[in-house]
C-alpha positions in Angstrom: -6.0 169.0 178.2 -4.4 166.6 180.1 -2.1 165.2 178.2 -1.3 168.5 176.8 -0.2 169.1 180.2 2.0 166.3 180.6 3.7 167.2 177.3 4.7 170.9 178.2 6.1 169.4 181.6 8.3 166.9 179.4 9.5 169.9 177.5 10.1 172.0 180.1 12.1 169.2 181.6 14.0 169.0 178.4 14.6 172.3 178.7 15.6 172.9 182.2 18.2 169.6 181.7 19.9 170.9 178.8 20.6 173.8 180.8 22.6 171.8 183.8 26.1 171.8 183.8 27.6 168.9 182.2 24.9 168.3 180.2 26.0 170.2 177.4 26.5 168.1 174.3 30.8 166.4 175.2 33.3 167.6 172.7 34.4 164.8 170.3 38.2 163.4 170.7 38.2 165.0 166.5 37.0 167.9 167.7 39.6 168.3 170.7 42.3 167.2 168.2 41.2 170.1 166.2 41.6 172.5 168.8 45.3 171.5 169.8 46.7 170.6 166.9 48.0 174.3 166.2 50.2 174.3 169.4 51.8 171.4 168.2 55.3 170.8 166.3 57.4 168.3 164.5 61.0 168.8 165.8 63.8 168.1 163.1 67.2 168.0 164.6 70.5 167.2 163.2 74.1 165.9 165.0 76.7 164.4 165.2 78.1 161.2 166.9 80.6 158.6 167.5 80.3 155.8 165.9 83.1 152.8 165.3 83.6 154.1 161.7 84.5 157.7 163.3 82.0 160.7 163.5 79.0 160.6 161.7 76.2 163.0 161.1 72.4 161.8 161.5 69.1 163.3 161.7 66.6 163.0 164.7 63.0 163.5 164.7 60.8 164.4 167.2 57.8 166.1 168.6 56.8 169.0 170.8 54.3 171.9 172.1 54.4 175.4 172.3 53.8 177.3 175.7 53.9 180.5 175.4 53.5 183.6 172.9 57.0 184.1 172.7 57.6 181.4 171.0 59.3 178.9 173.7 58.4 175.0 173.3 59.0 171.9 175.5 60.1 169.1 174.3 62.1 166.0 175.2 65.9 166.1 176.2 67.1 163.2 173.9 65.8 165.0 170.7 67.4 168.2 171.0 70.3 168.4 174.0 73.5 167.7 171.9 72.1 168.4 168.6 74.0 171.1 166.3 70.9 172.6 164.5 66.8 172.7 165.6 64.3 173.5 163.3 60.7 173.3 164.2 57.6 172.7 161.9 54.3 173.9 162.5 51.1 173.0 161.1 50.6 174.2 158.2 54.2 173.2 157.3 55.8 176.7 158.1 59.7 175.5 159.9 61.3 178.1 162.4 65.0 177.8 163.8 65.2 177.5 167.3 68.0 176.9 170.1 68.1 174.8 173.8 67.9 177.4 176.6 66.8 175.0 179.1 67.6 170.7 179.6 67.6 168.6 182.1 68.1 165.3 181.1 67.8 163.7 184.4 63.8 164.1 184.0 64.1 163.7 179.8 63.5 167.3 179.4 64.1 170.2 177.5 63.0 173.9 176.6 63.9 175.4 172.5 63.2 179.2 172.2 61.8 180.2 168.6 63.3 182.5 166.2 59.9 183.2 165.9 56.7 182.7 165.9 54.3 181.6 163.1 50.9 183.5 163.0 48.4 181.4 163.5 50.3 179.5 165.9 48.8 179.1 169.2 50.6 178.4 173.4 48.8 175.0 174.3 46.6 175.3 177.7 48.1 173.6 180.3 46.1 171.6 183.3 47.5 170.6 186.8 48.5 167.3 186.4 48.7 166.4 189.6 44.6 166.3 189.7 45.1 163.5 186.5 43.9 159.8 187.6 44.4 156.5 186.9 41.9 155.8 184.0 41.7 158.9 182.5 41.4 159.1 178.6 43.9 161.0 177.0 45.4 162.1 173.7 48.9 162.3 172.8 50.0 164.4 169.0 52.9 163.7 167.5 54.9 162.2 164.8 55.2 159.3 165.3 58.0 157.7 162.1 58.1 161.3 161.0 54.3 161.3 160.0 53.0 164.5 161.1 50.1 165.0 163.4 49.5 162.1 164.1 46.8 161.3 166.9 46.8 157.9 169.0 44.0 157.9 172.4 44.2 155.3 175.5 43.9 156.0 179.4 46.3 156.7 181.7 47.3 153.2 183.1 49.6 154.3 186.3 51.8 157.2 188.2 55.0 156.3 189.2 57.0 158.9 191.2 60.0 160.1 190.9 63.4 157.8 191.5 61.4 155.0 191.2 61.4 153.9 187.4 65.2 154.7 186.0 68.3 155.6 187.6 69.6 157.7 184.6 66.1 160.0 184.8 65.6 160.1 188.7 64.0 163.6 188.5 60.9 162.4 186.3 57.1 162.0 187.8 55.6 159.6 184.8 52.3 159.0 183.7 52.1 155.1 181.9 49.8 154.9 179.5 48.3 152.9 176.6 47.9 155.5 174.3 50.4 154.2 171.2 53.7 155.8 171.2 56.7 154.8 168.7 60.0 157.1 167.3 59.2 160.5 166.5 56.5 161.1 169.0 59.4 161.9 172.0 59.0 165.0 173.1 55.1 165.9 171.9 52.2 166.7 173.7 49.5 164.6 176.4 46.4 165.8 176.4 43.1 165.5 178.5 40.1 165.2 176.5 39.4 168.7 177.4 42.5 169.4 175.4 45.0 170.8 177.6 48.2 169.4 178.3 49.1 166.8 181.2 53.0 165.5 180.2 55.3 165.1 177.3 56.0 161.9 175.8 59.6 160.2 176.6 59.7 156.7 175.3 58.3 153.6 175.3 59.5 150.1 177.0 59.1 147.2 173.9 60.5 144.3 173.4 59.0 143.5 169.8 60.4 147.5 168.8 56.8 148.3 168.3 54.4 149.6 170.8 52.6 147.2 173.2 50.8 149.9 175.4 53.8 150.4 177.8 54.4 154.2 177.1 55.8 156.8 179.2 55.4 160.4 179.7 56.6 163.0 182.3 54.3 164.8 183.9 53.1 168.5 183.4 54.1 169.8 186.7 57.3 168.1 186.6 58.0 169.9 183.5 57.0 173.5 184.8 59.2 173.1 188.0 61.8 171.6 185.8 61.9 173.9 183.1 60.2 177.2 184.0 60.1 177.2 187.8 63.5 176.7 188.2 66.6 177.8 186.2 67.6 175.1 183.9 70.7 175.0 182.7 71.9 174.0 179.5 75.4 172.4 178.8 75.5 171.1 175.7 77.3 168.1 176.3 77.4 164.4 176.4 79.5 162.9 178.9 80.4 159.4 179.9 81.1 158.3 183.6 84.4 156.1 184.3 84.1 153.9 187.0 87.6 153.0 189.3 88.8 150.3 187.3 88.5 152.0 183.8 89.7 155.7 185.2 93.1 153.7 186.6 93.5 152.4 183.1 93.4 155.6 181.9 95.5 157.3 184.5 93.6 159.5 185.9 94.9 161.3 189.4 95.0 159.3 192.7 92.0 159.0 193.8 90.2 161.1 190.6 86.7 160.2 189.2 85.9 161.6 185.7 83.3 161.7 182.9 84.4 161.4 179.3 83.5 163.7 177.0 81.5 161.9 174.3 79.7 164.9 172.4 79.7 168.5 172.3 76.8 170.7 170.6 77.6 173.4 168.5 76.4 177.1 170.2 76.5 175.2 173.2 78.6 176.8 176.6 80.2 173.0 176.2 81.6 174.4 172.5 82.8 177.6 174.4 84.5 175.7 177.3 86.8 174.3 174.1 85.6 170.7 175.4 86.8 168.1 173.0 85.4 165.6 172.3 85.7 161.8 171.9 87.4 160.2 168.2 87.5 156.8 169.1 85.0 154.1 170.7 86.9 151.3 172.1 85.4 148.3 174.1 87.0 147.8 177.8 85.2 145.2 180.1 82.7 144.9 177.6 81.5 148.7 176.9 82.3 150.9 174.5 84.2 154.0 175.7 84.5 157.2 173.8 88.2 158.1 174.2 90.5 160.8 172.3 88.9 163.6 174.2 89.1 165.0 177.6 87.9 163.9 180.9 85.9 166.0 182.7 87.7 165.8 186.1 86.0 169.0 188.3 83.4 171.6 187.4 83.2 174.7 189.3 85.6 173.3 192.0 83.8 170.3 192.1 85.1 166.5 191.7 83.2 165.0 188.8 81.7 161.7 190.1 77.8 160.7 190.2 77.0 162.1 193.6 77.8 165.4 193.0 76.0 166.0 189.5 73.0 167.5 191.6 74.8 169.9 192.7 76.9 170.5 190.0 73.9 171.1 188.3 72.5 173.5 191.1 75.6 175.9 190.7 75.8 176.4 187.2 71.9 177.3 187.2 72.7 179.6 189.9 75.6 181.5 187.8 74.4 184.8 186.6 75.0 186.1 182.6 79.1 186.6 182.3 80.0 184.8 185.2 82.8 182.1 185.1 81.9 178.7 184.4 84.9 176.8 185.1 85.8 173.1 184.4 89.2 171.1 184.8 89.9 168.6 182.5 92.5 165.5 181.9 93.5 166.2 178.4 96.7 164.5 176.5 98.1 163.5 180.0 97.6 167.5 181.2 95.6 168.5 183.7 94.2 172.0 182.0 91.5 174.6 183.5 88.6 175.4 180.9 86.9 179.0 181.6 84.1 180.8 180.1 81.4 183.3 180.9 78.0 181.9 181.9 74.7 182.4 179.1 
């Protein structure tokens, strides 16, 4: 009787344990992958650029995650900012059409908007990243070489704040981490193992052109403030600054600064400003310069140099539907104002 007494107690103890928090059976990293795999896209982009044998068309591939039921997705800004057509694939291999509303590429950013959604297709659940540690396992889905839904795991390895990891994307909060990123993944989802998302992928630092567990993604919450917190908005355009030496050659105004204009979207309020772009590349003081197009000189009564892009940037967020969105530009040896209504 005794030991049938100390039996029931082990049961009961079995019992009552299985029943604590936490010590429920943990979710498998193929089960999480499971889970979030239909919020998921492959991004396929095409553009055009400048090349030294003229304008050329190319194809970009990237990755990305839907957020919401209406169909808007996050990706990164190098995939999709000056790209002239967006198409995104979801599981399953249905492709929708879809367009920039939002980009900032100071932080690598950008938001699409679907034509539509795909049933089945499901938002992603999204986590506070700012409670993510060093150490952490995570999970980033992508497509990676343009091999769809593909899954690679690591931890995160460090934080590094913003303005403190490149000058050209000051805005970004980024997670490092060792879970394998190459070409293709840009722009897809991190996830915690509990399978919501934490950042989205950027790039990767490598000197061999493969990955070596230097990988970097911006944060969720930089991404939400960037994106959906704030107004974003999206020009279109790539643009090229001229420091003194190079603007004198060109003969900009006394004491103008400018910004080439190297590419111009298609749709884009860039295309509806009548921006031109650049037609030749030609090396000055060792870099290539995209000339034959205009030179951005003001936008929205403000002188086009480095320190005002902030701002610049503030202002044309602020402008409301059919509003004026005004640029000056040095074009053929004119100076020529550029008007069109806001999106």
């Amino acid at each position: 009787m005794r030991a049938t007494g100390v039996t029931w107690t082990g049961v009961w103890l079995v019992a009552a344990w299985t029943l604590l928090p936490g010590a429920a059976k943990a979710e498998t990293v193929g089960e999480a992958f499971k889970k979030v795999t239909p919020s998921v896209v492959v991004i396929r982009a095409r553009g055009t650029e400048l090349t030294r044998s003229g304008l050329t068309s190319f194809s970009e591939t990237g990755s990305g995650v839907l957020i919401s039921p209406d169909g808007k997705v996050m990706t990164a800004a190098h995939v999709v900012h000056t790209m002239d057509e967006i198409h995104v694939e979801f599981l399953g291999g249905e492709t929708v059409a879809a367009r920039v509303i939002g980009s900032e590429p100071a932080a690598d950013l950008s938001l699409l908007q679907l034509e539509k959604v795909p049933a089945g297709a499901r938002p992603a659940r999204m986590a506070d990243s700012n409670t993510v540690q060093v150490g952490d396992s995570v999970m980033i889905v992508g497509a990676p070489y343009g091999l769809s839904y593909s899954l690679s795991t690591g931890i995160i390895s460090a934080r590094w704040a913003p303005n403190t990891m490149y000058r050209s994307m000051p805005l970004a909060e980024f997670f490092q981490t060792t879970a394998t990123i190459n070409t293709g993944n840009s722009g897809g989802p991190m996830f915690n193992m509990a399978g919501e998302v934490i950042g989205i992928v950027s790039h990767n630092i490598s000197k061999s052109g493969g990955s070596e567990g230097l990988g970097f993604v911006v944060t969720l919450n930089t991404a939400k403030l960037l994106l959906l917190e704030r107004k974003s908005f999206w020009s279109g355009l790539e643009m090229q600054f001229l420091p003194d030496r190079v603007a004198d050659m060109l003969n900009l105004p006394p004491n103008a600064t400018g910004y080439l204009v190297k590419s111009v979207a298609k749709g884009s309020p860039g295309e509806a400003l009548g921006l031109r772009e650049g037609t030749t590349l030609v090396p000055i003081d060792g870099q290539e310069y995209a000339l034959g197009g205009d030179i951005v000189l003001e936008v929205l009564g403000l002188m086009a140099k480095p320190a005002n892009v902030p701002k610049m940037r503030e202002l044309m967020a602020r402008l409301k539907t059919g509003e004026p969105l005004t640029v000056k530009v040095l074009r053929a040896g004119k100076i020529l104002e550029l008007k069109t209504a806001a999106p």
